[in-house]
Backbone of each chain as nested JSON, in Angstrom:
{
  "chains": [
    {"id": "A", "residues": [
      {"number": 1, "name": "UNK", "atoms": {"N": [23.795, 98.927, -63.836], "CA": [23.974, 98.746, -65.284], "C": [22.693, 98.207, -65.931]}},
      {"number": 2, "name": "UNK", "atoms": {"N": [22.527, 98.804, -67.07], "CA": [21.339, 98.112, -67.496], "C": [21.289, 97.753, -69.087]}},
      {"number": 3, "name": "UNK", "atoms": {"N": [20.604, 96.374, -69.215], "CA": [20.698, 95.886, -70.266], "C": [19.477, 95.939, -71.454]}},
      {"number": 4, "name": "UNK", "atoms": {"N": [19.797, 95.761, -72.45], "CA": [18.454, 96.116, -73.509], "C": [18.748, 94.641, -74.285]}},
      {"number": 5, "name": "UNK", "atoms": {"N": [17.842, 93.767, -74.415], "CA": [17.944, 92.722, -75.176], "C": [16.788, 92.941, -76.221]}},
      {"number": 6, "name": "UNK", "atoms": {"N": [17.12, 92.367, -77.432], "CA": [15.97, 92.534, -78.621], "C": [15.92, 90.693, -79.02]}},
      {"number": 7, "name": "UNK", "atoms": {"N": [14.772, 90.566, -78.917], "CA": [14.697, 88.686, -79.678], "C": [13.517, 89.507, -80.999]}},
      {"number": 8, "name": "UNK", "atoms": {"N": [13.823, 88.68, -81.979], "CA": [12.907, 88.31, -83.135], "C": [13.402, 86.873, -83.467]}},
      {"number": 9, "name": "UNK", "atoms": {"N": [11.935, 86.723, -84.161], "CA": [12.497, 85.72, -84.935], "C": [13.261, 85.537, -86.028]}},
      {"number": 10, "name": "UNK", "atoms": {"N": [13.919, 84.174, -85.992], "CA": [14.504, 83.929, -87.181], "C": [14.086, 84.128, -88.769]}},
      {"number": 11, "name": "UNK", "atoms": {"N": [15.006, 84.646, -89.565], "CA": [14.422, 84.827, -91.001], "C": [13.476, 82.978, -91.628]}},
      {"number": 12, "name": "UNK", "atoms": {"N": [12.419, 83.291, -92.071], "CA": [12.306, 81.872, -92.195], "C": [11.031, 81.308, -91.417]}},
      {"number": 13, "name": "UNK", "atoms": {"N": [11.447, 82.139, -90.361], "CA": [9.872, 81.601, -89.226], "C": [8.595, 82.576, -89.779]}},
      {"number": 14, "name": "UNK", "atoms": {"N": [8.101, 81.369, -89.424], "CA": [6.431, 82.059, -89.809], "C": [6.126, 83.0, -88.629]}},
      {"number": 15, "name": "UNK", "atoms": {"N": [5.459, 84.373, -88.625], "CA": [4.831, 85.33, -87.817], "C": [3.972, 85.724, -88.235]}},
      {"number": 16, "name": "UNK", "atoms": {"N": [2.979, 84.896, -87.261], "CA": [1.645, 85.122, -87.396], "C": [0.883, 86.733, -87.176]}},
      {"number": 17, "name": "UNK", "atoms": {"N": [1.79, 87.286, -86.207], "CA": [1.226, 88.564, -85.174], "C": [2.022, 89.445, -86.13]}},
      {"number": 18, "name": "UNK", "atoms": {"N": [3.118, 89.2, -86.964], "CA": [3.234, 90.436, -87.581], "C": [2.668, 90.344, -89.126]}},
      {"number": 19, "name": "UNK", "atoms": {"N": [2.18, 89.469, -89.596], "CA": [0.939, 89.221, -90.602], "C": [-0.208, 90.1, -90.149]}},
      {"number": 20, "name": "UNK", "atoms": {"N": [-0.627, 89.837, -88.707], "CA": [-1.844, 90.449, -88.398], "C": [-2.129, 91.689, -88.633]}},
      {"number": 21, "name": "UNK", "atoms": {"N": [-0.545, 92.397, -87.715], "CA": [-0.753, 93.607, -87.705], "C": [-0.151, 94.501, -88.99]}},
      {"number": 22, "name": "UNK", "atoms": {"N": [-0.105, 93.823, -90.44], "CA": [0.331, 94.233, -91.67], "C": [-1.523, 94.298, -92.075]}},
      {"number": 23, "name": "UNK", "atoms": {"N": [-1.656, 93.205, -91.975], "CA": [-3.449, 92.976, -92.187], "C": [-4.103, 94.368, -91.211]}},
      {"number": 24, "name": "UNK", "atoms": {"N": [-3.966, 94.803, -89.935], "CA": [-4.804, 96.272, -90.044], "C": [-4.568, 97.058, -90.17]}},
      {"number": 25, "name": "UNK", "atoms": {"N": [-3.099, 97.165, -90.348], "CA": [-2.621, 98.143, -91.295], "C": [-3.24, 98.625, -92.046]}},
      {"number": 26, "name": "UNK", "atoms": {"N": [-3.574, 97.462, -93.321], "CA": [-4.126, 97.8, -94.705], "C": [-5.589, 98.351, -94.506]}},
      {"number": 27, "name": "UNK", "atoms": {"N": [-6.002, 97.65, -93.567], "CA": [-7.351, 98.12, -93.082], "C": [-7.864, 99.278, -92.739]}},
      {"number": 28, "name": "UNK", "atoms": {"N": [-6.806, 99.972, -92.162], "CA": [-6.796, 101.156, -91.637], "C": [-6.236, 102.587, -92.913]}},
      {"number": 29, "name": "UNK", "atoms": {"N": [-5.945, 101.71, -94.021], "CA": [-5.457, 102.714, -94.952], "C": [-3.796, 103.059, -94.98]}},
      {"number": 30, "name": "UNK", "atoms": {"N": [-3.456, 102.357, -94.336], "CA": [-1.694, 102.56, -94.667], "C": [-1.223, 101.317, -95.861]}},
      {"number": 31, "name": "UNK", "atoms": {"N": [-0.981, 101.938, -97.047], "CA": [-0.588, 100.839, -98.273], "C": [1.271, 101.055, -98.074]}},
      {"number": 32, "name": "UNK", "atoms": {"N": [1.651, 100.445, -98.837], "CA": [2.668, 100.419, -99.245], "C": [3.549, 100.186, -98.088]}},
      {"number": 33, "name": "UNK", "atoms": {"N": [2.93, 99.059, -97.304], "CA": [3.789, 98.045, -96.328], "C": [4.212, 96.295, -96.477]}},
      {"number": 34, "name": "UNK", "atoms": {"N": [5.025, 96.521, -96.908], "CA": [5.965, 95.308, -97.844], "C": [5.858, 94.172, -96.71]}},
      {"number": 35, "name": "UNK", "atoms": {"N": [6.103, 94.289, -95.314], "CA": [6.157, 93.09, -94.708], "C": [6.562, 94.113, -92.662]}},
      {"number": 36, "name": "UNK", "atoms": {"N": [5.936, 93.143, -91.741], "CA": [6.125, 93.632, -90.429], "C": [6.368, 92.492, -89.826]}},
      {"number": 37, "name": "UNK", "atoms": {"N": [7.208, 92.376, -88.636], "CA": [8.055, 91.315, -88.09], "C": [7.603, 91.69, -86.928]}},
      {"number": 38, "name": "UNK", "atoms": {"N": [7.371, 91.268, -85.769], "CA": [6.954, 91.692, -84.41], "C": [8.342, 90.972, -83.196]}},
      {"number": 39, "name": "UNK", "atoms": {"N": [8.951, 91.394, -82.589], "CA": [9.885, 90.929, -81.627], "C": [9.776, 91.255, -80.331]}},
      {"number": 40, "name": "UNK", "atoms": {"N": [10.383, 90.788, -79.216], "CA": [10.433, 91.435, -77.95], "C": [11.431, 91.955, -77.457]}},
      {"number": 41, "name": "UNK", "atoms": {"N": [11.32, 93.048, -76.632], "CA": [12.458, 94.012, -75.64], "C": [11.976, 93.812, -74.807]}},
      {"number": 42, "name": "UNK", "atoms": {"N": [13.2, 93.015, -74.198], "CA": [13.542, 93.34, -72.244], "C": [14.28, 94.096, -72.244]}},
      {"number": 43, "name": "UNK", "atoms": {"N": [14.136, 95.082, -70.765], "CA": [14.947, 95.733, -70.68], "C": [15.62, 95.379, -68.988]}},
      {"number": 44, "name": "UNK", "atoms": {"N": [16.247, 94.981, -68.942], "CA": [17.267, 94.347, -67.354], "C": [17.383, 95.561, -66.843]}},
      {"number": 45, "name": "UNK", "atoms": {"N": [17.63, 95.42, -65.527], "CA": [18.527, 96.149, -64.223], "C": [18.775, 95.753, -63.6]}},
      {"number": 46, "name": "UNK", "atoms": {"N": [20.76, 95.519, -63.936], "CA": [21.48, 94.155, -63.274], "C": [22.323, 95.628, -62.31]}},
      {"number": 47, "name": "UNK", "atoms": {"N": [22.509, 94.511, -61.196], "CA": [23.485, 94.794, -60.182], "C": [24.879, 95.455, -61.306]}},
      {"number": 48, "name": "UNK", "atoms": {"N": [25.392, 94.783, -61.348], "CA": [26.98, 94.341, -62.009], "C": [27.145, 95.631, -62.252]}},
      {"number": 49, "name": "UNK", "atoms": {"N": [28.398, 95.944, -61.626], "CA": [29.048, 97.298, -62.405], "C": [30.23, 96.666, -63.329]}},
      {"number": 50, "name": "UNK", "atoms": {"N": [30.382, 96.269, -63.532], "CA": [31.546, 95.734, -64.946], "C": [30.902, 95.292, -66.448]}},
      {"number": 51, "name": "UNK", "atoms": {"N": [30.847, 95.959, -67.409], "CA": [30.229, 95.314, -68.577], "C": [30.317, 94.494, -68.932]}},
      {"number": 52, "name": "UNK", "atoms": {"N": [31.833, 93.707, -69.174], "CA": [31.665, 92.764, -70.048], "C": [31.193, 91.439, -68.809]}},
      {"number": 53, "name": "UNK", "atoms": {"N": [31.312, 91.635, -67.536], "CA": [30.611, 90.919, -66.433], "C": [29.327, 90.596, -66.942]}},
      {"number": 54, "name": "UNK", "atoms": {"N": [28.653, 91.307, -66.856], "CA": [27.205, 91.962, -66.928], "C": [26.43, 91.315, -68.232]}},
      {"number": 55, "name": "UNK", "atoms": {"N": [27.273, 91.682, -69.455], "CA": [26.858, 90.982, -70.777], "C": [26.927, 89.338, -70.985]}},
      {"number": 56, "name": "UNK", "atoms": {"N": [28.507, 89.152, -70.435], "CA": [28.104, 87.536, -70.3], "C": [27.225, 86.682, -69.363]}},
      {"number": 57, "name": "UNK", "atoms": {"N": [26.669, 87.58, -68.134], "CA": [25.101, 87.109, -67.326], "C": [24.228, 86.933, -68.251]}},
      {"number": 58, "name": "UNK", "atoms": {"N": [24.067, 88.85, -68.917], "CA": [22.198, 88.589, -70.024], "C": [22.508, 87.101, -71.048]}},
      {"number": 59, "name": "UNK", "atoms": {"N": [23.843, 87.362, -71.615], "CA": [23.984, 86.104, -72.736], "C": [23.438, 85.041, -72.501]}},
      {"number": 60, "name": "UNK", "atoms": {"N": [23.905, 84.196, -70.807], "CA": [23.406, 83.392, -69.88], "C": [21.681, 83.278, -70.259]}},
      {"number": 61, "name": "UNK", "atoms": {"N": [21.447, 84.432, -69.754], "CA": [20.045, 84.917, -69.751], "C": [19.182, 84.53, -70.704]}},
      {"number": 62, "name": "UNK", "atoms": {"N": [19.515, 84.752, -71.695], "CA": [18.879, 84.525, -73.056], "C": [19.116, 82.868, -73.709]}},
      {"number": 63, "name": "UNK", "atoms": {"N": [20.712, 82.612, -73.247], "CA": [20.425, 81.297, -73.637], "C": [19.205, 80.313, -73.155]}},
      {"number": 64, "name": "UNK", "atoms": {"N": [19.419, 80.907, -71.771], "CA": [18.556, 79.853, -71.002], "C": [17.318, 80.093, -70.799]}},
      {"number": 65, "name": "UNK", "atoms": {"N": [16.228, 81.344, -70.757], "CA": [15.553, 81.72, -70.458], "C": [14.648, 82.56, -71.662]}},
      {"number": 66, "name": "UNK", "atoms": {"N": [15.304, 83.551, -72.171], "CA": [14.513, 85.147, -72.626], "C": [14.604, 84.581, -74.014]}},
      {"number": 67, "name": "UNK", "atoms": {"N": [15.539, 83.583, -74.915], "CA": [15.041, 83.376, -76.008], "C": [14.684, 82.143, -76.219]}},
      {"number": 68, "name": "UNK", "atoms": {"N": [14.377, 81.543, -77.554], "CA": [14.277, 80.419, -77.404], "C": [14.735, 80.134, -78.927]}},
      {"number": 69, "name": "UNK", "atoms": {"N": [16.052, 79.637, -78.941], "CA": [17.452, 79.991, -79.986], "C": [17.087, 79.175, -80.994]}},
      {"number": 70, "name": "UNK", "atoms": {"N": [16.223, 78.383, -81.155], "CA": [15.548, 77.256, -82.413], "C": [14.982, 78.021, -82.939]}},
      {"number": 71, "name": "UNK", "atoms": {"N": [14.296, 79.042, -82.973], "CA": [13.288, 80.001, -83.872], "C": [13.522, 81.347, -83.673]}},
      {"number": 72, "name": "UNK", "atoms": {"N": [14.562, 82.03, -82.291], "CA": [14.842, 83.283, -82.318], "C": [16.013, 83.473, -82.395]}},
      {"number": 73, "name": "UNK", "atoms": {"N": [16.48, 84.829, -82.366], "CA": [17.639, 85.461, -82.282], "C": [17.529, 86.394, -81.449]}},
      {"number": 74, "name": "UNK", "atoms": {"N": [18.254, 86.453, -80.967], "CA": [18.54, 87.999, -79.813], "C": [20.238, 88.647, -79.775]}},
      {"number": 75, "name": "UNK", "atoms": {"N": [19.709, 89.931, -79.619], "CA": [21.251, 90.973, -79.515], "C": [20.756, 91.657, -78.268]}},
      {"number": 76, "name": "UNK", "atoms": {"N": [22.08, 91.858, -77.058], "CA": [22.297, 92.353, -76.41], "C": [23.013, 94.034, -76.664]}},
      {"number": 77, "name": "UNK", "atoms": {"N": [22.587, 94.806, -75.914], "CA": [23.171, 96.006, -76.165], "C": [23.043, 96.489, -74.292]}},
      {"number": 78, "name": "UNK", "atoms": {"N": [24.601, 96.798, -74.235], "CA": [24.334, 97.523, -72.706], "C": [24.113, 98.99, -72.721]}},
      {"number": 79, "name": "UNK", "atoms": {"N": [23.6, 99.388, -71.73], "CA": [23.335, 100.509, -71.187], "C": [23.602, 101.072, -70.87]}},
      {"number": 80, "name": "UNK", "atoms": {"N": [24.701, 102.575, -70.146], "CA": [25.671, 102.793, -69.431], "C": [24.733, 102.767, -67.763]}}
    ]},
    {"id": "B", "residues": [
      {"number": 1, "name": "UNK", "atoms": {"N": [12.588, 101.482, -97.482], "CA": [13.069, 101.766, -96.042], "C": [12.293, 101.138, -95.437]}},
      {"number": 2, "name": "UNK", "atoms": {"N": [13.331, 100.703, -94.134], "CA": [13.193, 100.372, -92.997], "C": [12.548, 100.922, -91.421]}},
      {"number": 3, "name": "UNK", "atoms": {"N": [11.481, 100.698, -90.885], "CA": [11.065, 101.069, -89.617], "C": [11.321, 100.853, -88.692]}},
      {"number": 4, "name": "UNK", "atoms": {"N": [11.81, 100.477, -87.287], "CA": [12.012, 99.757, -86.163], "C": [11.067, 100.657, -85.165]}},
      {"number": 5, "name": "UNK", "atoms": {"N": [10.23, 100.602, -84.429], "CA": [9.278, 101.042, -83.347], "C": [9.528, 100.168, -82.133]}},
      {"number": 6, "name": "UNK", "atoms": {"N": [9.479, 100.654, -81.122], "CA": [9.908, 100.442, -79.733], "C": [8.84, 100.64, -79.374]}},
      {"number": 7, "name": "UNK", "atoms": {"N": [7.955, 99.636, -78.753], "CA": [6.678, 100.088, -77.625], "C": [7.028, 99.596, -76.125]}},
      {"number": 8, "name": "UNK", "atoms": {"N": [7.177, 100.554, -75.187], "CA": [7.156, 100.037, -73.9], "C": [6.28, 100.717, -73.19]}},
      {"number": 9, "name": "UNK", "atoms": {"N": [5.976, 100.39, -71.939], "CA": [5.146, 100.376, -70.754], "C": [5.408, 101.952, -70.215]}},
      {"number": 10, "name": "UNK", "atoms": {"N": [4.514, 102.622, -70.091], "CA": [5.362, 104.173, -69.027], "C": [5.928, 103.467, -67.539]}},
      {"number": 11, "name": "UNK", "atoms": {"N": [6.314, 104.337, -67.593], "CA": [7.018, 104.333, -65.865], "C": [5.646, 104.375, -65.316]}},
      {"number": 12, "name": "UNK", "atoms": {"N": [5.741, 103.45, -64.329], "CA": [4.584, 103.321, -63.093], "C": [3.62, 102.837, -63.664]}},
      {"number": 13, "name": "UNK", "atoms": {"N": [3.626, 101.761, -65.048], "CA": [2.223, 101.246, -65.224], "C": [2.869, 99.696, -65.245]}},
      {"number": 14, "name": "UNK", "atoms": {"N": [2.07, 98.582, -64.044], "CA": [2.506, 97.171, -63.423], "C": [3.296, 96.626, -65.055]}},
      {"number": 15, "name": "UNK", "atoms": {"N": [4.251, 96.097, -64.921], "CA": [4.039, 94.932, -65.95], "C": [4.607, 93.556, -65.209]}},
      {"number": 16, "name": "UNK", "atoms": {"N": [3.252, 92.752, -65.094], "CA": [3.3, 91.681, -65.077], "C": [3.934, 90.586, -65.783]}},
      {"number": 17, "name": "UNK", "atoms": {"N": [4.41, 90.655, -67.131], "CA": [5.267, 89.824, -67.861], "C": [6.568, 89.895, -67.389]}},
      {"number": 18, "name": "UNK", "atoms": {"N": [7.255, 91.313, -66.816], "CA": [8.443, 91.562, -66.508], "C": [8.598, 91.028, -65.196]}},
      {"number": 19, "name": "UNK", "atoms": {"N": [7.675, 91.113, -64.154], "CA": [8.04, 90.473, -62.857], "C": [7.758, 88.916, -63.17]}},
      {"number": 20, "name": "UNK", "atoms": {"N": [7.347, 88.152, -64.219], "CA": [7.174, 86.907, -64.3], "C": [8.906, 86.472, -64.62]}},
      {"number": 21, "name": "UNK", "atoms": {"N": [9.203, 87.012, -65.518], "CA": [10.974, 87.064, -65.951], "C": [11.736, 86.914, -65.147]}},
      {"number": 22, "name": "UNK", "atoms": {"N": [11.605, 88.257, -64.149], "CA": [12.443, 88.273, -63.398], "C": [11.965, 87.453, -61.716]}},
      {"number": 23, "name": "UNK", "atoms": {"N": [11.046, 86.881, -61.977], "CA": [10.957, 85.858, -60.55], "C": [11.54, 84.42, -61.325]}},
      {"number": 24, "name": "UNK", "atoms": {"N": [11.669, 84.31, -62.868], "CA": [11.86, 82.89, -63.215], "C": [13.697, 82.948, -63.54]}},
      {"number": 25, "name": "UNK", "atoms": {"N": [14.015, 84.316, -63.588], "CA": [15.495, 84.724, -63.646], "C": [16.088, 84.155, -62.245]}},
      {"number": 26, "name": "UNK", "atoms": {"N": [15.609, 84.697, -61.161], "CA": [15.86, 84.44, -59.993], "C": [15.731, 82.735, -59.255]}},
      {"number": 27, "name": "UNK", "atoms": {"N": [14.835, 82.095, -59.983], "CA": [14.373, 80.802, -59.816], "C": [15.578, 80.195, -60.751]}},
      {"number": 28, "name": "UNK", "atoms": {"N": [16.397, 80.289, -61.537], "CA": [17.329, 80.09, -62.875], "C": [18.682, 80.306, -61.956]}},
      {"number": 29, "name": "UNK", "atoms": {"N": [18.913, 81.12, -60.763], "CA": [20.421, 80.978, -59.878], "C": [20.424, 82.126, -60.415]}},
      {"number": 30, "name": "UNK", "atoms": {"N": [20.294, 83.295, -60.892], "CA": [20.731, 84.747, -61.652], "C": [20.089, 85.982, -60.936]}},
      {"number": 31, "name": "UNK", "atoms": {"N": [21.03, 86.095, -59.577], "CA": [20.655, 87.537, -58.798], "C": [21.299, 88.317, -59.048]}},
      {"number": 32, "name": "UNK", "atoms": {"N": [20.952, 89.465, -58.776], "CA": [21.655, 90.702, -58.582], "C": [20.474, 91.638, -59.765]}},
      {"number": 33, "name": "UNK", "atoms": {"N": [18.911, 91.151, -59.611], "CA": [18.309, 91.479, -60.9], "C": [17.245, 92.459, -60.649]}},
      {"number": 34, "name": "UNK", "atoms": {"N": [17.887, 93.552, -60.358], "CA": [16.497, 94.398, -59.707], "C": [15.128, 94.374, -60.488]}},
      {"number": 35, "name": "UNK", "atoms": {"N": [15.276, 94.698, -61.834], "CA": [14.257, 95.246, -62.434], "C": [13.804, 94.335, -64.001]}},
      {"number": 36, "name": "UNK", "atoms": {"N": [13.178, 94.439, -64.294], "CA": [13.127, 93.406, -66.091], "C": [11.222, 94.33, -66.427]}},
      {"number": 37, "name": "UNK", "atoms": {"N": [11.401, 94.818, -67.447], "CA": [10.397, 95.599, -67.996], "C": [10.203, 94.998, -69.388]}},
      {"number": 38, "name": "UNK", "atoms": {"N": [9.381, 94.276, -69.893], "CA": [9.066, 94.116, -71.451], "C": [8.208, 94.519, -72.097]}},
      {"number": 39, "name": "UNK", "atoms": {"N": [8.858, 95.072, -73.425], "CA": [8.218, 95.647, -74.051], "C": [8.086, 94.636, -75.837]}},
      {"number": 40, "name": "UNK", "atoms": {"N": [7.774, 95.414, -76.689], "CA": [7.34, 95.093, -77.915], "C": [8.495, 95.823, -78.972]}},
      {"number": 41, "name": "UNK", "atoms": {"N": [9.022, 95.336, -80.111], "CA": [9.504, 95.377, -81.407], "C": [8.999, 95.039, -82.651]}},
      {"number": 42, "name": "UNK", "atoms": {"N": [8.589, 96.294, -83.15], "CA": [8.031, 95.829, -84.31], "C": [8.807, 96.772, -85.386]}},
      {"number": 43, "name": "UNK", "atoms": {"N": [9.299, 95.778, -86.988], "CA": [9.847, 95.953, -87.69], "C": [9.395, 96.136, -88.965]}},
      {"number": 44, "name": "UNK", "atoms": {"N": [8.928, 97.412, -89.506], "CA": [8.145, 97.558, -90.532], "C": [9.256, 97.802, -92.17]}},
      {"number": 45, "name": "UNK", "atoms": {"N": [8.279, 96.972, -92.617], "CA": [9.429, 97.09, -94.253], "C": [8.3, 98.34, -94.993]}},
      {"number": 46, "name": "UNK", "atoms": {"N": [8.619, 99.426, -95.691], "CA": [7.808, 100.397, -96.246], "C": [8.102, 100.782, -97.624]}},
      {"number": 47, "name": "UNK", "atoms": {"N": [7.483, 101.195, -98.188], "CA": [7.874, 101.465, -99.834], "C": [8.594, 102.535, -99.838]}},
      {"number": 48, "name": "UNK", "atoms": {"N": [8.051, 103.715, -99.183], "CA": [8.256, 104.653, -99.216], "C": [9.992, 105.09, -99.135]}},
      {"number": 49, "name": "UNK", "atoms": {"N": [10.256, 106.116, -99.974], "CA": [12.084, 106.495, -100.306], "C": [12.056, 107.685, -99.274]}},
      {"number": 50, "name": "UNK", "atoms": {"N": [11.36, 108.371, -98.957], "CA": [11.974, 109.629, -98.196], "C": [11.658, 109.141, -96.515]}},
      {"number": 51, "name": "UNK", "atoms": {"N": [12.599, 109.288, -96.017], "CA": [12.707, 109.041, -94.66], "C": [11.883, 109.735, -93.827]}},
      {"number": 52, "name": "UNK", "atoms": {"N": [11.209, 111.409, -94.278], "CA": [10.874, 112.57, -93.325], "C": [9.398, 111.456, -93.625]}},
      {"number": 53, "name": "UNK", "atoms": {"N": [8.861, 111.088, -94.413], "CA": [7.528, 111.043, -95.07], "C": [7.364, 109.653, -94.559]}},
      {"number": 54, "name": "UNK", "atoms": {"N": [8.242, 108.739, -94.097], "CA": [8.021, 107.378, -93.477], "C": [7.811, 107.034, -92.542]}},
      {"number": 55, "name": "UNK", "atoms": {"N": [8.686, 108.375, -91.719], "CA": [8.439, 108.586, -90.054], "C": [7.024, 109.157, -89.557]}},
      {"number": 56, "name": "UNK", "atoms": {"N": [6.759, 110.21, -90.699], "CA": [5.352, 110.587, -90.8], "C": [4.19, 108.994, -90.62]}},
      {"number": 57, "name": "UNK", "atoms": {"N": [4.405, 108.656, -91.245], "CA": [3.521, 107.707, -91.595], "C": [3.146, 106.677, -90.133]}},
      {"number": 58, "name": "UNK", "atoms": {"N": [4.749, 106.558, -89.791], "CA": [4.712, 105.387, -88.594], "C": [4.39, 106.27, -87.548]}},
      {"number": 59, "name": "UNK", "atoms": {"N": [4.318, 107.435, -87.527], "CA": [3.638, 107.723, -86.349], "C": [2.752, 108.103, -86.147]}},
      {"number": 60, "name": "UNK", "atoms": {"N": [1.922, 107.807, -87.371], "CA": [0.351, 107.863, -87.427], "C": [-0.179, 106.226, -86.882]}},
      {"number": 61, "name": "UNK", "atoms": {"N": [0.948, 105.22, -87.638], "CA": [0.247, 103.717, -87.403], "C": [0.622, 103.512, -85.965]}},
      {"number": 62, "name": "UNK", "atoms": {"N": [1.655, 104.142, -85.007], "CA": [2.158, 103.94, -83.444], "C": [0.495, 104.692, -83.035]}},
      {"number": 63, "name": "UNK", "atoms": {"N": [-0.068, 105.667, -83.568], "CA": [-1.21, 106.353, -82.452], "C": [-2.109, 105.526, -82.983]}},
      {"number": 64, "name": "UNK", "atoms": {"N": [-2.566, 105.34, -84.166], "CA": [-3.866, 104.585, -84.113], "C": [-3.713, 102.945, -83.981]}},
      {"number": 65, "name": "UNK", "atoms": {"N": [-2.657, 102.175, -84.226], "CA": [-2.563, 101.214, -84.108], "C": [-1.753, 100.115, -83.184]}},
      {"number": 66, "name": "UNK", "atoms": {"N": [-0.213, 100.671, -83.163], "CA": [0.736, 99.964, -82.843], "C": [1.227, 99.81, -81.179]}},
      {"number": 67, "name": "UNK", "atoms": {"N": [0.602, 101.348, -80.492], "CA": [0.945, 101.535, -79.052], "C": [-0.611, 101.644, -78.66]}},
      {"number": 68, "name": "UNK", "atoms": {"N": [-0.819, 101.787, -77.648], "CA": [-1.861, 102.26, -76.697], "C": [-1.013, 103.097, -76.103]}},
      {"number": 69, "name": "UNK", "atoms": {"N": [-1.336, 104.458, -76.501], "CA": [-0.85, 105.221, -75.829], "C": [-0.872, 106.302, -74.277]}},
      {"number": 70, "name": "UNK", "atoms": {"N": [-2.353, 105.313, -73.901], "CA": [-2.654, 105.984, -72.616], "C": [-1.347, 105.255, -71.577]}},
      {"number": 71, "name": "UNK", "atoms": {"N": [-1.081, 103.649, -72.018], "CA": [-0.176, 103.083, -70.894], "C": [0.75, 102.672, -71.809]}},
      {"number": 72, "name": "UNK", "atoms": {"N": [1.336, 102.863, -72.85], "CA": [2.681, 102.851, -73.745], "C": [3.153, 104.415, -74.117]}},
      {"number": 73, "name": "UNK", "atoms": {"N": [4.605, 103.93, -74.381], "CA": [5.142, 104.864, -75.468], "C": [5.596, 104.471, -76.024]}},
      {"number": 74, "name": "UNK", "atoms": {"N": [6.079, 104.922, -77.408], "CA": [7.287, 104.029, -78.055], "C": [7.971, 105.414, -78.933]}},
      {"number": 75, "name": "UNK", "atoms": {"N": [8.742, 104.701, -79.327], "CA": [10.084, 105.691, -80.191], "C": [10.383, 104.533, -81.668]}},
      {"number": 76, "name": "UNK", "atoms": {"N": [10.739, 105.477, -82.439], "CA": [10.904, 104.866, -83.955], "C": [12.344, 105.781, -84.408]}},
      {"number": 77, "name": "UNK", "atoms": {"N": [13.055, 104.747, -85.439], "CA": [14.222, 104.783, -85.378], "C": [14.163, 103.797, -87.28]}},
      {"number": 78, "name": "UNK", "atoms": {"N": [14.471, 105.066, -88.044], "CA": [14.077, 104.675, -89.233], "C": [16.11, 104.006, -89.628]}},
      {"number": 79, "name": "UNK", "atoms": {"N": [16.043, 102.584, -90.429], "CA": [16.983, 102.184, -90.69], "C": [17.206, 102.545, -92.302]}},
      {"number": 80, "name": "UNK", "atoms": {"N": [18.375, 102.651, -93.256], "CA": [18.226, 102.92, -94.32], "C": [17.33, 100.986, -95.707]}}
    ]}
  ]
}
């Protein structure tokens, strides 16, 4: 089974790296970009053949590890 | 409109961030974890109203800017 987790940050947090890459954007000639947010994807390959098994591990996962829940958010989505 | 771009790693190119995960997953009590691959999310806000002409656009900023495409790919997935 495999899992797809997405973290960004929270609305509110400052992002520096997606400032940046709005900044060469413009540089490069692409206008009419209102704002860019930068986040991370993991993508898991868990044992577990049972989903909702499986989802409450990554949840685990993310609490403790893959996000860091004061400034991000993350959604799980499984995989078949 | 909305952009969402997916950059990940091809198949068969190391990623070192993902085996860092998944040796600190495993160090965390959480086996059964074959694989952990990370990649990048980036969330572009755009002016632009026609969807055909936005996708255009982002996949000009994924080749010259957003992927390295000799050892990435990514996929875009326009939101309304």
């Amino acid at each position: 089974m495999k899992a797809r987790v997405t973290v960004t940050l929270r609305q509110g947090v400052l992002d520096p790296q997606g400032q940046a890459i709005k900044h060469a954007l413009g540089t490069l000639g692409f206008d009419g970009v209102n704002g860019v947010r930068q986040g991370k994807l993991i993508e898991l390959d868990l044992d577990d053949t049972s989903e909702s098994e499986a989802e409450q591990k990554v949840t685990a996962m993310c609490e403790q590890l893959l996000a860091n829940t004061v400034i991000e958010s993350y959604s799980i989505e499984m995989v078949a």
